[in-house]
Structures are given as C-alpha cells and as structure tokens.
DRENDOVEX-732597 format. One line per 10 residues: number of its first residue (from 1); their letters; for each residue y, z, x of N, C-alpha, C. Coordinates in nm, 2 decimals, padded with zeros to 4 digits. Each point is the difference from the previous one (the first is absolute). Example, Ala and Ser with C-alpha at 12.3 -4.5 7.8 and 13.67 -1.06 7.14 Angstrom:
1	as	-00.57 00.78 01.32 00.12 00.00 -00.09 00.12 00.00 00.09  00.11 -00.07 -00.04 00.11 00.00 00.09 00.11 00.08 -00.08 .
% end
This chain:
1	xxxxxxxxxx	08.39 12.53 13.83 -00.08 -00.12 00.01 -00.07 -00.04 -00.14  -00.06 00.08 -00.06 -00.06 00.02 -00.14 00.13 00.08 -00.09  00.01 -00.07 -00.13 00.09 00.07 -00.05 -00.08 00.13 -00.11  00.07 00.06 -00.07 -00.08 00.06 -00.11 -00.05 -00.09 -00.12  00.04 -00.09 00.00 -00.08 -00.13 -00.16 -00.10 -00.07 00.14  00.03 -00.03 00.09 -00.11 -00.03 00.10 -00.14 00.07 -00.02  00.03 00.14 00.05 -00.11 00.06 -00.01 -00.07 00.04 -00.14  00.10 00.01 -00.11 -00.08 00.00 -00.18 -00.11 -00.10 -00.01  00.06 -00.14 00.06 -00.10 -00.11 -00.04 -00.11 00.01 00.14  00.01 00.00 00.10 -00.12 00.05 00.10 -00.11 00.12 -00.07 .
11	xxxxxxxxxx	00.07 00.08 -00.06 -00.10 00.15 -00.02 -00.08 -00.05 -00.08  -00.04 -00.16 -00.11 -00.07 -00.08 -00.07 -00.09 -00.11 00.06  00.01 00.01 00.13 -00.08 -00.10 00.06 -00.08 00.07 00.07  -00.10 -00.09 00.08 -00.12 00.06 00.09 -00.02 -00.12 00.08  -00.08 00.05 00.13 -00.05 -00.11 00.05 -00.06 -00.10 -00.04  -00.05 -00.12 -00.02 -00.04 -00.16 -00.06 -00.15 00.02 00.01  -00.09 00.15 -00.07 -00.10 00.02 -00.03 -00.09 -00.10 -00.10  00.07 00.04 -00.13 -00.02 -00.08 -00.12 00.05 -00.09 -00.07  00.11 -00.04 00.11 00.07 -00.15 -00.06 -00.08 -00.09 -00.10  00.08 -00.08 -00.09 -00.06 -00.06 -00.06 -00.03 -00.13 00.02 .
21	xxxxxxxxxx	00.09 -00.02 00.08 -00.04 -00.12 00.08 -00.06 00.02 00.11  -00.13 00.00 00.04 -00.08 00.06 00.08 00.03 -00.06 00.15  00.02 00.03 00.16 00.01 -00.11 00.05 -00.07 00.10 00.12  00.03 -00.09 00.14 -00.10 00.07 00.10 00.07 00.13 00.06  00.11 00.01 -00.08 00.07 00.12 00.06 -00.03 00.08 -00.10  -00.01 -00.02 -00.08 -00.06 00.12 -00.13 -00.18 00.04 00.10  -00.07 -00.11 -00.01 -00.14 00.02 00.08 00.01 00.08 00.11  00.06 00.00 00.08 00.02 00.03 00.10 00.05 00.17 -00.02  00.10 00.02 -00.05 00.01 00.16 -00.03 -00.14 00.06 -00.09  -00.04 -00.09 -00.07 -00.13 00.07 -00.01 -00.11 -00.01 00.04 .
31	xxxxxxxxxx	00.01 -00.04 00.10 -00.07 00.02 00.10 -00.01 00.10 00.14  00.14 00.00 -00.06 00.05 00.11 00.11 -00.01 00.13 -00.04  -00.03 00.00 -00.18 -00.01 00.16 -00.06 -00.15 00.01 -00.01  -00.07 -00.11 00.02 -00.13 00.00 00.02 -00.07 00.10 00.09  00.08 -00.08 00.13 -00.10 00.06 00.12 00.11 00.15 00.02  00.11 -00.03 00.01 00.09 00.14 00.01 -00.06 00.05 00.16  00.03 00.13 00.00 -00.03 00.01 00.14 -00.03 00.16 00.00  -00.08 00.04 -00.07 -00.08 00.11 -00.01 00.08 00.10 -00.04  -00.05 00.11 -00.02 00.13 00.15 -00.06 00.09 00.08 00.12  00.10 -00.03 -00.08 00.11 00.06 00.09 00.04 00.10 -00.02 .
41	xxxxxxxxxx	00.05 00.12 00.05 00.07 00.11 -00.05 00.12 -00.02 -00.01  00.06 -00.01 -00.17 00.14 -00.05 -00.01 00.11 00.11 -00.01  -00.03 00.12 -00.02 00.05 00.11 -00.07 -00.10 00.13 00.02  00.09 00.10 -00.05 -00.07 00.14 -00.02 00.06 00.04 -00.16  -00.11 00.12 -00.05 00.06 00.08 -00.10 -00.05 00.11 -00.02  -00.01 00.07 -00.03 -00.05 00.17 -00.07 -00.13 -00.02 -00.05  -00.14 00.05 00.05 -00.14 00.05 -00.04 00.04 00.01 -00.15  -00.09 -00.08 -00.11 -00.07 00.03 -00.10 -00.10 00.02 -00.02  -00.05 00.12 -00.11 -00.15 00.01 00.01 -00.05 -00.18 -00.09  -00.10 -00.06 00.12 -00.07 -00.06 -00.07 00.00 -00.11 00.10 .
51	xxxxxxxxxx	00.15 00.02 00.14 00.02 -00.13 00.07 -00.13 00.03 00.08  -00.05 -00.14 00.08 -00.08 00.04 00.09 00.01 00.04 00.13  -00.08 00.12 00.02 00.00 00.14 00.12 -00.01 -00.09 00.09  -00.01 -00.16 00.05 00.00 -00.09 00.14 00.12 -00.02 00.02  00.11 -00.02 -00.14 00.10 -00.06 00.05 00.12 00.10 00.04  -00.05 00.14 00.02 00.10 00.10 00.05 00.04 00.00 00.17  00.12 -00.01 -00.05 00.09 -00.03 00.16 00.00 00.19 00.07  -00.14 00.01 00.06 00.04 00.15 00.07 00.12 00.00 00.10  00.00 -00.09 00.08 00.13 00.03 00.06 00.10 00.01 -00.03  00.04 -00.08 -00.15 00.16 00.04 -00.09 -00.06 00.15 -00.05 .
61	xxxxxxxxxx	-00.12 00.02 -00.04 00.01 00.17 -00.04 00.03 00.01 00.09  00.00 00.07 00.10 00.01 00.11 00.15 00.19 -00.02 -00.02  00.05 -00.13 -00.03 00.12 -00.02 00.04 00.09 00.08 -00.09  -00.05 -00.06 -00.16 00.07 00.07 -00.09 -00.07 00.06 -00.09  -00.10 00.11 00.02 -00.03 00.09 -00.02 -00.07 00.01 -00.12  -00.01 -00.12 -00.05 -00.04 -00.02 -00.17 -00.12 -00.15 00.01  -00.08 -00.02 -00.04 -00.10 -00.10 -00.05 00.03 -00.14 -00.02  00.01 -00.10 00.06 00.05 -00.14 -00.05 -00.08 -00.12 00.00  -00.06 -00.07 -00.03 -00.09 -00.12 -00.02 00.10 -00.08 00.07  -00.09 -00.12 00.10 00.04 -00.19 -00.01 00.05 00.02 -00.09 .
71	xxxxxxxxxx	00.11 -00.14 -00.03 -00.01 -00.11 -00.08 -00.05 -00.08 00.02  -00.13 -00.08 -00.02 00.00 -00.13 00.04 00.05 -00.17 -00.06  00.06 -00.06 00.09 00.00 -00.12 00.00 -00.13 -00.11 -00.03  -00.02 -00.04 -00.14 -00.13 -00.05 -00.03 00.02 -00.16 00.06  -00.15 -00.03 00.06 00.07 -00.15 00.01 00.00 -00.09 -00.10  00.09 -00.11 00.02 00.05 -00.09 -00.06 00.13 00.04 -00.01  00.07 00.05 00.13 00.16 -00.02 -00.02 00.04 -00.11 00.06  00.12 -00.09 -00.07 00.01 -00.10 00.08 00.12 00.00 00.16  -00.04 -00.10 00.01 00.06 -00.01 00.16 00.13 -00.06 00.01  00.12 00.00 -00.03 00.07 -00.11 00.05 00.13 00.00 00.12 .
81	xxxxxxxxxx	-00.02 -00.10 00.04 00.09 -00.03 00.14 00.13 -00.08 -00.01  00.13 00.02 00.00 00.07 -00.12 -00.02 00.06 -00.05 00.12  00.00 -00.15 00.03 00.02 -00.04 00.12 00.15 -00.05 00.02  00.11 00.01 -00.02 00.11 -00.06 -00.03 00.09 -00.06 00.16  00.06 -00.14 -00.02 00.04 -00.06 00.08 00.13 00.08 00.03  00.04 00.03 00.11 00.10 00.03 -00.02 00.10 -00.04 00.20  -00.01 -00.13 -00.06 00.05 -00.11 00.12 00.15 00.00 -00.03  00.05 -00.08 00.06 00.15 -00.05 -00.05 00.00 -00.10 -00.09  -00.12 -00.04 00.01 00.07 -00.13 -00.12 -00.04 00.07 -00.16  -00.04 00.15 00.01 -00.01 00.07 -00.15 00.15 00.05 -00.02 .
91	xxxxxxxxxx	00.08 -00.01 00.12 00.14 00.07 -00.05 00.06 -00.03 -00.14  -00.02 -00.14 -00.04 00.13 00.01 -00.15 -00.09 00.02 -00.11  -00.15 00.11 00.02 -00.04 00.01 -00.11 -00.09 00.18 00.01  00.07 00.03 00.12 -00.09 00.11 00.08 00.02 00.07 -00.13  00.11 00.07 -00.07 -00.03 00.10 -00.14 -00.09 -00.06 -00.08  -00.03 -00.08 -00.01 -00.09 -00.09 -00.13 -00.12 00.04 00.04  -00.05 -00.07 00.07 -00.14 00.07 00.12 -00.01 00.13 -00.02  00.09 00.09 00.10 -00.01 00.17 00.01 -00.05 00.05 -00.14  00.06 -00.06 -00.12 -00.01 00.05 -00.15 -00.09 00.01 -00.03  -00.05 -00.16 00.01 -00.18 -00.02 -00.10 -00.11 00.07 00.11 .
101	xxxxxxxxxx	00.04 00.07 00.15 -00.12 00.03 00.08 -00.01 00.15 -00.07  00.17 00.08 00.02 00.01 00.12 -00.05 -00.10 00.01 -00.14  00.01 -00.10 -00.09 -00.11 00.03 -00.10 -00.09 -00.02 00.03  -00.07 -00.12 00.01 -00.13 00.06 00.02 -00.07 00.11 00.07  00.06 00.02 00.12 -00.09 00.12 00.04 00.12 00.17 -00.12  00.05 -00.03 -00.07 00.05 00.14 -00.09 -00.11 -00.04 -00.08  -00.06 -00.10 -00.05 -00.13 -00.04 -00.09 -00.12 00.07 00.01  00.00 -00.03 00.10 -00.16 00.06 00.15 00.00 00.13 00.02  00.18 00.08 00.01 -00.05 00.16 00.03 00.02 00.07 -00.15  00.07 -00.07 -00.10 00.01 00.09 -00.10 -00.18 -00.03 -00.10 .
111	xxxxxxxxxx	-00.04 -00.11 00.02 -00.14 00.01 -00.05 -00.13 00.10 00.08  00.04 00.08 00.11 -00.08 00.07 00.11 -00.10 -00.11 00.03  00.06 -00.14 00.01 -00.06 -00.10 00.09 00.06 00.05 00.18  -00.01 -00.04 00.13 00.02 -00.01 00.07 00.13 -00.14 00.05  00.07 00.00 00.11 00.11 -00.11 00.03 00.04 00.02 00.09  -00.01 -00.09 00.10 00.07 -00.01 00.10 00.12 -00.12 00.06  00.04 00.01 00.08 00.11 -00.13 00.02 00.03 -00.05 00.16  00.01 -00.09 00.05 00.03 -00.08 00.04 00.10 -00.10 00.06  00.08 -00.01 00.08 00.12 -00.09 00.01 -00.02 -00.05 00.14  00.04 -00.14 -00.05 -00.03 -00.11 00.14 00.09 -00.07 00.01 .
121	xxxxxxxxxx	-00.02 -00.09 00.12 00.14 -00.09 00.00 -00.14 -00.09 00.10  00.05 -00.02 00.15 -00.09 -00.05 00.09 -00.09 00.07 00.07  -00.02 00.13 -00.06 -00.09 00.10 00.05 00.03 00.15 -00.13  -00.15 00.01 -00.02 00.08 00.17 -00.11 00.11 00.06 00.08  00.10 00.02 -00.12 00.11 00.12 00.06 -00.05 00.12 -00.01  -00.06 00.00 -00.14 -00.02 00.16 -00.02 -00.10 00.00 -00.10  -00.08 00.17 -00.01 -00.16 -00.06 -00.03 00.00 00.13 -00.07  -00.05 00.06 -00.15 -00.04 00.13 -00.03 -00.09 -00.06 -00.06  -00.11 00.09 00.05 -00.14 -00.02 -00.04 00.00 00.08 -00.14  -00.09 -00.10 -00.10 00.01 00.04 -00.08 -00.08 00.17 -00.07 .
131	xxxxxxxxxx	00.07 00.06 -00.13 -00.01 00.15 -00.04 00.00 00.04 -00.10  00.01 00.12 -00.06 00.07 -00.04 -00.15 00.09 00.12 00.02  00.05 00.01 -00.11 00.03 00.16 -00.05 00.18 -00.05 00.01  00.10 00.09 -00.05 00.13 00.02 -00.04 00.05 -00.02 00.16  -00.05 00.05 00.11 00.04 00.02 00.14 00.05 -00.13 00.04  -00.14 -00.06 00.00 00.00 -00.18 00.04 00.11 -00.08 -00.08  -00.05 00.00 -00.13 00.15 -00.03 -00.06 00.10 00.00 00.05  00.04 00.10 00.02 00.11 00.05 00.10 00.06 -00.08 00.12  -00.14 00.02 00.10 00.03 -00.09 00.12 00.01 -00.13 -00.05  -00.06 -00.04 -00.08 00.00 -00.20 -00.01 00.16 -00.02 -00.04 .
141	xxxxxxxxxx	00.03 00.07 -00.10 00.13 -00.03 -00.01 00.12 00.00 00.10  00.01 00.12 00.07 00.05 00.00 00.12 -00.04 -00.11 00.07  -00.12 -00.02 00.05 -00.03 -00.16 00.10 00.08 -00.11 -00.05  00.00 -00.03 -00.15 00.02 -00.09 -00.04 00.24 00.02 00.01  -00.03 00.07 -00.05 00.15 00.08 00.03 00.08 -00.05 00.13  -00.04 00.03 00.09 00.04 00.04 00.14 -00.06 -00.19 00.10  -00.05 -00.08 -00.08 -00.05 -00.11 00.05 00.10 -00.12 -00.04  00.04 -00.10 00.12 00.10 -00.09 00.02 -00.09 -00.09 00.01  00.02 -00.12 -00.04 -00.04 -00.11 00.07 00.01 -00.07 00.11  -00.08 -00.02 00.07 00.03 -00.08 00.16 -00.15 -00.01 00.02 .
151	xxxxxxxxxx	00.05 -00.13 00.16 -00.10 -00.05 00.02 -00.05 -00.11 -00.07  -00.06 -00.07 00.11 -00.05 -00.14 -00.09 -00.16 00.00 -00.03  00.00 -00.06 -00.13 -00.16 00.01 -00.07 -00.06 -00.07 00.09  -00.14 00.05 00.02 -00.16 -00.03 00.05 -00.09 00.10 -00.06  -00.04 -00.10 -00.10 -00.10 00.08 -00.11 -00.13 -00.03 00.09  -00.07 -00.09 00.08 -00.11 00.03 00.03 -00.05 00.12 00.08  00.07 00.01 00.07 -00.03 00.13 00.09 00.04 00.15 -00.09  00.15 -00.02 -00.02 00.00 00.12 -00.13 -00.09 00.05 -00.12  -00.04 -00.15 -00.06 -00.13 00.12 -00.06 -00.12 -00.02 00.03  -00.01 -00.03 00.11 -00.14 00.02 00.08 00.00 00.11 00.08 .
161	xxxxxxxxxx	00.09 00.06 00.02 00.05 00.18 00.03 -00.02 00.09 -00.13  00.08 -00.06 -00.09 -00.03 00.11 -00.12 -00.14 -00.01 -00.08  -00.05 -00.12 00.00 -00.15 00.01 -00.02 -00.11 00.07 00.09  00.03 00.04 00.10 -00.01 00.07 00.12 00.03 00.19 00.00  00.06 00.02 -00.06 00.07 00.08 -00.07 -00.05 00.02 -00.11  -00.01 -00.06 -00.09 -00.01 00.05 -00.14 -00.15 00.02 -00.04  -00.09 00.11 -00.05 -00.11 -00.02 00.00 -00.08 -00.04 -00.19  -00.08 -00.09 00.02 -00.04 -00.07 -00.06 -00.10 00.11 -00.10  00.00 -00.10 -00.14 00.07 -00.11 -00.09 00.09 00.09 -00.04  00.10 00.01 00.05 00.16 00.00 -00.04 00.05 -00.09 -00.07 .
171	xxxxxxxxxx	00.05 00.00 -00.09 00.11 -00.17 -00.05 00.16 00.06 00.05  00.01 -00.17 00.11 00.09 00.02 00.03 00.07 -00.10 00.00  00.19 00.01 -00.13 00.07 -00.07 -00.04 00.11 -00.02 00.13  00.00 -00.17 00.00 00.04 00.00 00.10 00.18 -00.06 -00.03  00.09 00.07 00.01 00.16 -00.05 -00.06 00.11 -00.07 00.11  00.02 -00.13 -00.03 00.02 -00.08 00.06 00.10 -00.13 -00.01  00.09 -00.10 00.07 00.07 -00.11 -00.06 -00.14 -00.08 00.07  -00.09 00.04 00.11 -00.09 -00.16 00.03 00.08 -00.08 00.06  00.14 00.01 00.07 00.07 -00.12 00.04 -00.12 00.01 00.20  -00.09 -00.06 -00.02 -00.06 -00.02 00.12 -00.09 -00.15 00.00 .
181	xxxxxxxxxx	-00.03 -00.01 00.08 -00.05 -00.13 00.07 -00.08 -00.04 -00.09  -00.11 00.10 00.00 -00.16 00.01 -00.07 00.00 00.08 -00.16  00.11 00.00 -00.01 00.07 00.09 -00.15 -00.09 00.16 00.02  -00.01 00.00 00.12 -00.12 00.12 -00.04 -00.14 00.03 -00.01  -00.02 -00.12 -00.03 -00.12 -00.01 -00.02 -00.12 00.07 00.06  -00.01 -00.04 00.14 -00.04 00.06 00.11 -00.02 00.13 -00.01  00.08 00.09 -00.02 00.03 00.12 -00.03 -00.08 00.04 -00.10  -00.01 -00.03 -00.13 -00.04 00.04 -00.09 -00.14 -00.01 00.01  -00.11 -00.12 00.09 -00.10 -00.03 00.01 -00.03 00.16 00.10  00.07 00.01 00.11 -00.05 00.10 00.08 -00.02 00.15 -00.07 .
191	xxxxxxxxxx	00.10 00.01 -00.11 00.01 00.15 -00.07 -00.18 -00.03 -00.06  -00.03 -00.07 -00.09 -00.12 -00.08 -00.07 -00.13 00.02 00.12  00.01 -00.05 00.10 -00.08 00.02 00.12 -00.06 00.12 00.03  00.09 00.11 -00.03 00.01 00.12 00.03 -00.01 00.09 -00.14  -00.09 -00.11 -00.08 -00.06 00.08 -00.11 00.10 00.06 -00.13  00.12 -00.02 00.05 00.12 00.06 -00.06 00.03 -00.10 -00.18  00.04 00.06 -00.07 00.05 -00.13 -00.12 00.15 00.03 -00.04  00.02 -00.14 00.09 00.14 -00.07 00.02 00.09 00.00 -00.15  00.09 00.01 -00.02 00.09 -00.04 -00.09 00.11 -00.09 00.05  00.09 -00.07 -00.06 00.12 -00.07 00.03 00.11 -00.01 -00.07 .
201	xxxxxxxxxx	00.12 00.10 00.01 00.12 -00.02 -00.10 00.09 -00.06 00.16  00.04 -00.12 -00.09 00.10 -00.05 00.07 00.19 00.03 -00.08  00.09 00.04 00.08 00.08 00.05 -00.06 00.11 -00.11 00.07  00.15 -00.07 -00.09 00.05 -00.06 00.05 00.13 00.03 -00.05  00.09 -00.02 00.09 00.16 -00.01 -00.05 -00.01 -00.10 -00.09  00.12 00.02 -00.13 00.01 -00.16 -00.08 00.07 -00.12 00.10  00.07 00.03 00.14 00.10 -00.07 -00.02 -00.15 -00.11 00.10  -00.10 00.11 00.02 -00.08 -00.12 00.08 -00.10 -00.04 -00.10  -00.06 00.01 -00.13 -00.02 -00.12 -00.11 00.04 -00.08 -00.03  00.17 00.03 -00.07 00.14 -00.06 -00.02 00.09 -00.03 00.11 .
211	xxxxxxxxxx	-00.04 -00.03 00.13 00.13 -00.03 00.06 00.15 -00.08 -00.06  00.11 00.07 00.04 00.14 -00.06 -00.03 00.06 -00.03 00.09  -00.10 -00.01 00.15 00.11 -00.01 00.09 00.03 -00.19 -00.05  00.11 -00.05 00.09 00.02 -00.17 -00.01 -00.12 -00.05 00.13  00.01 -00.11 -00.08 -00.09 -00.10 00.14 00.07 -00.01 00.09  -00.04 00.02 00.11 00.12 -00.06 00.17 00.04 00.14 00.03  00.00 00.12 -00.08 00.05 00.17 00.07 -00.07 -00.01 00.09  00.03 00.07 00.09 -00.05 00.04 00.15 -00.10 00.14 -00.06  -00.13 00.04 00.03 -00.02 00.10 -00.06 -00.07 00.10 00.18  -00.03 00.11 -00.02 -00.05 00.08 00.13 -00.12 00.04 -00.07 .
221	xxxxxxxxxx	-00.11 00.02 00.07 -00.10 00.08 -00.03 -00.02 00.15 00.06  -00.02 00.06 -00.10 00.03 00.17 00.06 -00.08 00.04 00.09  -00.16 -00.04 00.00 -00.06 00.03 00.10 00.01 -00.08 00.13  00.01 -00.12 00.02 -00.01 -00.09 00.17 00.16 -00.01 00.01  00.15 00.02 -00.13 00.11 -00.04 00.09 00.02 -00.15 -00.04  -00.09 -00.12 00.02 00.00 -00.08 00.01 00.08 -00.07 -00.15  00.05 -00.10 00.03 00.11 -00.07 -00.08 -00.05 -00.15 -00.06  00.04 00.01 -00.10 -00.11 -00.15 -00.10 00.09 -00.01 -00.09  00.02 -00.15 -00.05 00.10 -00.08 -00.11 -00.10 00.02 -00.08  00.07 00.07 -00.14 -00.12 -00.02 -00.11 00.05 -00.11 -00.06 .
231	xxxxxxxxxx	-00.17 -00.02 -00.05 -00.05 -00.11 -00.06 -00.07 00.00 -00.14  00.07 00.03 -00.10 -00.06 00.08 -00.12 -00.15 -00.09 -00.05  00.05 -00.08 00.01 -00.16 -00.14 -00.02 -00.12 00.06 00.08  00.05 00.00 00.13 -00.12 00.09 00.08 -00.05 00.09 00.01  00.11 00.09 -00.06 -00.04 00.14 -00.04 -00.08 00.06 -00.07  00.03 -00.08 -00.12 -00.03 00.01 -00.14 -00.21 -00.05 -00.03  00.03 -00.13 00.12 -00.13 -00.02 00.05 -00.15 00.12 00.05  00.10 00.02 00.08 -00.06 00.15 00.10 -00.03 00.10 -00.05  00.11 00.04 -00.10 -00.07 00.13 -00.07 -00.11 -00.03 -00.11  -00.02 -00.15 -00.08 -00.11 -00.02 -00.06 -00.11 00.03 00.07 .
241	xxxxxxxxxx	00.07 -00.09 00.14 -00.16 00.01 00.09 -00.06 00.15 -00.01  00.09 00.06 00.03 -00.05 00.15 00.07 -00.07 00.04 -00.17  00.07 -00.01 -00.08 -00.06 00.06 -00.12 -00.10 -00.03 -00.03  -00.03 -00.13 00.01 -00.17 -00.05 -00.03 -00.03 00.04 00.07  -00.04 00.02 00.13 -00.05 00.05 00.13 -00.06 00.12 -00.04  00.09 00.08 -00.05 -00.02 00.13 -00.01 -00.10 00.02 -00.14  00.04 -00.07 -00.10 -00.04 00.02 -00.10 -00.12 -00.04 00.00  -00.05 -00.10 00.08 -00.12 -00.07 -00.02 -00.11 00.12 00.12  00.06 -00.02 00.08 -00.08 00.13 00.11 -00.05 00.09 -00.09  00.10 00.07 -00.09 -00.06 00.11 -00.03 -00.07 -00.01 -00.13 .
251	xxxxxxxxxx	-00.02 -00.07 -00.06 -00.03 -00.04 -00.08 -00.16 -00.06 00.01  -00.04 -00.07 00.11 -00.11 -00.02 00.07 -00.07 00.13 00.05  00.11 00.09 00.06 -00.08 00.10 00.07 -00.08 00.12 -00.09  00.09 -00.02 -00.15 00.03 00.12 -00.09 00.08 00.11 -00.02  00.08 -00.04 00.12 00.14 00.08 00.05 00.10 -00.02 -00.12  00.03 00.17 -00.08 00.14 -00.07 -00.09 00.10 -00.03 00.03  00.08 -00.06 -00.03 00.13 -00.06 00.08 00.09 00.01 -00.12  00.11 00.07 00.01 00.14 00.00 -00.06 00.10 00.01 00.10  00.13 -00.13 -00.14 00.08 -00.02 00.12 00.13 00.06 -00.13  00.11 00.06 00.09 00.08 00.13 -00.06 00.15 -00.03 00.06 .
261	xxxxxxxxxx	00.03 -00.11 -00.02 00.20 -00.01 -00.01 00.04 00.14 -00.07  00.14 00.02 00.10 00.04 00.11 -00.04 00.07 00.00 -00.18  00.01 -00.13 -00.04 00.05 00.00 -00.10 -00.06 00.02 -00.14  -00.18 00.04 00.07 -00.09 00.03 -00.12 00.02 00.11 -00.04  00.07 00.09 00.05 00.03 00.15 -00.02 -00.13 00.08 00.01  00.03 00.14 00.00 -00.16 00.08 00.01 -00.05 00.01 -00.17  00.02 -00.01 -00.05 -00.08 -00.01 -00.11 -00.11 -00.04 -00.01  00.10 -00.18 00.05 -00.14 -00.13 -00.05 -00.07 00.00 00.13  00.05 00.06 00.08 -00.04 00.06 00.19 -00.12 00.04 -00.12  00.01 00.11 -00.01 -00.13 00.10 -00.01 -00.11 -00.09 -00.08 .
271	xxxxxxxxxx	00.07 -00.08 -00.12 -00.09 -00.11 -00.06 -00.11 -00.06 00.03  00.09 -00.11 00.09 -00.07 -00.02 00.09 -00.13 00.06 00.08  00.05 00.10 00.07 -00.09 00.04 00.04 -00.17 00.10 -00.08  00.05 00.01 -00.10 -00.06 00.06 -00.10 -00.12 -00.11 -00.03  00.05 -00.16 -00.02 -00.05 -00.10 -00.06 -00.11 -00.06 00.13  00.03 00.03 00.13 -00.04 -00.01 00.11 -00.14 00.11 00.09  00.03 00.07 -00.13 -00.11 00.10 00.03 00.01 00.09 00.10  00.15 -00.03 00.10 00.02 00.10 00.09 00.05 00.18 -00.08  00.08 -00.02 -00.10 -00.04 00.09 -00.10 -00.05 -00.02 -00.13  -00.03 00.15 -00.06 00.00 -00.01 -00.13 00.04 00.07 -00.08 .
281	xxx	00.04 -00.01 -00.12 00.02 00.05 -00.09 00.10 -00.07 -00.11  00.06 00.09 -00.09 00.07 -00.10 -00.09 00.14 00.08 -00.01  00.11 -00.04 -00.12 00.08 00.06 -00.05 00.03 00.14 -00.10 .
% end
C-alpha cells in the first residue's frame, strides 16, 4: 500500500502541529497536545541509578527478576482518527483513499503520536480505536487491506457514531468523494458537536472532475442501481455546486478542506496536505 519512496518522504513529515500556514486543524492538534490526557505507561526498561524509585514496575521485577521503571507517555500526544468512506460509490478510487489514510495514520504511529481508523458506508463497518506503537500499525493496515467498498453513504449517522466513539479533542480527518445530499456537512457539524476537530480530504477519480463519457450515455449509479442520461452541462454544474458547498462550509467553520484527484499524485497529495496544516513538515 505504501511503497519504499512512500515511506522516505512520510519519515519527513509530522502531524499539522507547526504548519506554516496556521489553520484550525493545526489549533486544534494543539490543543489536543495541550490538554493530552494525563501520563500513560508507554513502555518498560532496565533501572538506572538516578531514575525515579516511584516509577518502578514491582510487578515486572517479580516477573523478570531484574529492576525496570515506567515509561511514561507525557501529555501532549496527539490524537488522530481517520474516518474514511468506504461506500460503493468510492469504488473507482478506493486505492487512492486506502493510500493517503495508510499515511496519515504511518505519520501518527511513527511520530509516537497515537491513530486510529474508521470505515463507513451507511453505518461504521469497522472501528479500531485509536493506539500507537508498531502493533497498531500493523492492524490499520491490515483493516485498510482486507476492506471493500460497499454499501451506500449516510454520513449523518456515521459520524455521529464515530464521534461517539472517538474520544475528544482527537482530530479527526475525514476521507471522502461527499457524493451525498448534504455533501456531508451534517456529519462534519456532529463530529465538531462532539468536541472533536474535523478535517476534510475529499478524494476523487479524474474521470469524475474530467468526465469523457458522451452526452445521451445511459450511465448506472453504483450505490442505488438507478440509471440516468448524462448531461455534462448538468454535471459539471453540480460538482461546482458541491465544491463551493464544501469549500465554503469549511471554510466558515475553520474546517480544512482539500480536494485530491487521483491525478495529483502523492507527492503534491502530501503537499497539499502539508500546506493545509493537516501535516507538516518539508522536503
């Protein structure tokens, strides 16, 4: 899913801490390293003279016969959740999606941030609460691996479950085409509701920016079946609509919003997202 030049240019980025273009999703993760969620035990390792005599794990002595301190987890680790659509109508772009989610959360566990993920359609499919460590890694890829698309989108209820789920201030990127009623919107308000800070990558096949079908093709929609004469005039209409829609929502709310045709490649992918404050870092 990640290749090896994939992961050289990921091992340079970080979560959208210190973007330079500061936005509410940069605020938001720091705010989330802000409050953090008190000290965790992340790890063990071997007594030094000097560590402190509170943080000895007597039970790992008894176990393994030798002296071992906590590690602790200081707060201000960040939280992130990725929400990804994964209906029928993501089919002609489902790798494109799987790709940029597999990064970001490889972003989240190789920085010893925390990640978890997500997948919905008209109800979550499948849910791993977010973790860190090499393990999780592990599982997210496999989820992401082993996950088809089906099922028809309803984002209101879907992430009014995973906001439900997810516990707060998590930032949580939500990966998506938005081909819905309300573009989403709804959704995104309820994650927000629930204290959570929203992101928005919309990801799209080219052939649905660029359509080539002819005017008068008979076309099917993958999620209802249903059959429609395209009308490239009208189309062409609709997807502006949706784009302003979207753009302006989030834009009002402070929600970042990037939109990711598969033809931007992951490079200007990560760019993007770098410039968006959902990551950071440079070249």
């Amino acid at each position: 899913m990640l290749t090896a030049a994939d992961i050289a240019r990921l091992d340079r980025l970080a979560l959208g801490t210190t973007a330079a273009h500061a936005t509410t999703a940069a605020a938001g993760l720091r705010h989330a390293r802000a409050r953090g969620y008190g000290l965790e035990v992340s790890d063990h390792r071997p007594y030094q003279p000097g560590d402190d005599p509170r943080q000895i794990d007597w039970n790992a002595d008894a176990r393994l016969r030798q002296l071992s301190v906590r590690v602790l987890q200081a707060e201000g680790t960040a939280h992130l959740h990725v929400a990804l659509d994964s209906s029928l109508s993501m089919t002609p772009k489902w790798a494109w999606a799987a790709r940029l989610a597999a990064a970001l959360t490889y972003v989240a566990i190789v920085r010893r941030d925390i990640a978890g993920l997500s997948t919905f359609a008209d109800r979550v499919q499948a849910h791993t609460p977010a973790a860190r460590g090499r393990r999780q890694l592990h599982t997210l890829m496999q989820q992401l691996a082993r996950t088809r698309p089906s099922g028809r989108s309803e984002f209101s209820g879907s992430l009014s479950e995973i906001g439900h789920r997810v516990r707060p201030p998590s930032f949580v990127v939500v990966i998506s085409d938005f081909f819905a009623s309300d573009y989403g919107v709804n959704g995104l308000d309820a994650l927000a509701a629930r204290g959570l800070n929203p992101a928005l990558v919309q990801v799209l096949a080219d052939e649905e920016v660029r359509p080539s079908v002819a005017d008068g093709s008979r076309l099917t929609d993958l999620e209802s079946s249903e059959q429609a004469i395209a009308n490239l005039d009208r189309y062409r209409a609709r997807f502006a609509r949706m784009t302003d829609a979207l753009s302006t929502h989030c834009r009002t709310a402070g929600v970042p919003f990037v939109q990711l045709p598969e033809s931007v490649g992951f490079e200007r992918a990560l760019d993007q997202l770098v410039r968006a404050a959902i990551l950071t870092g440079r070249r």
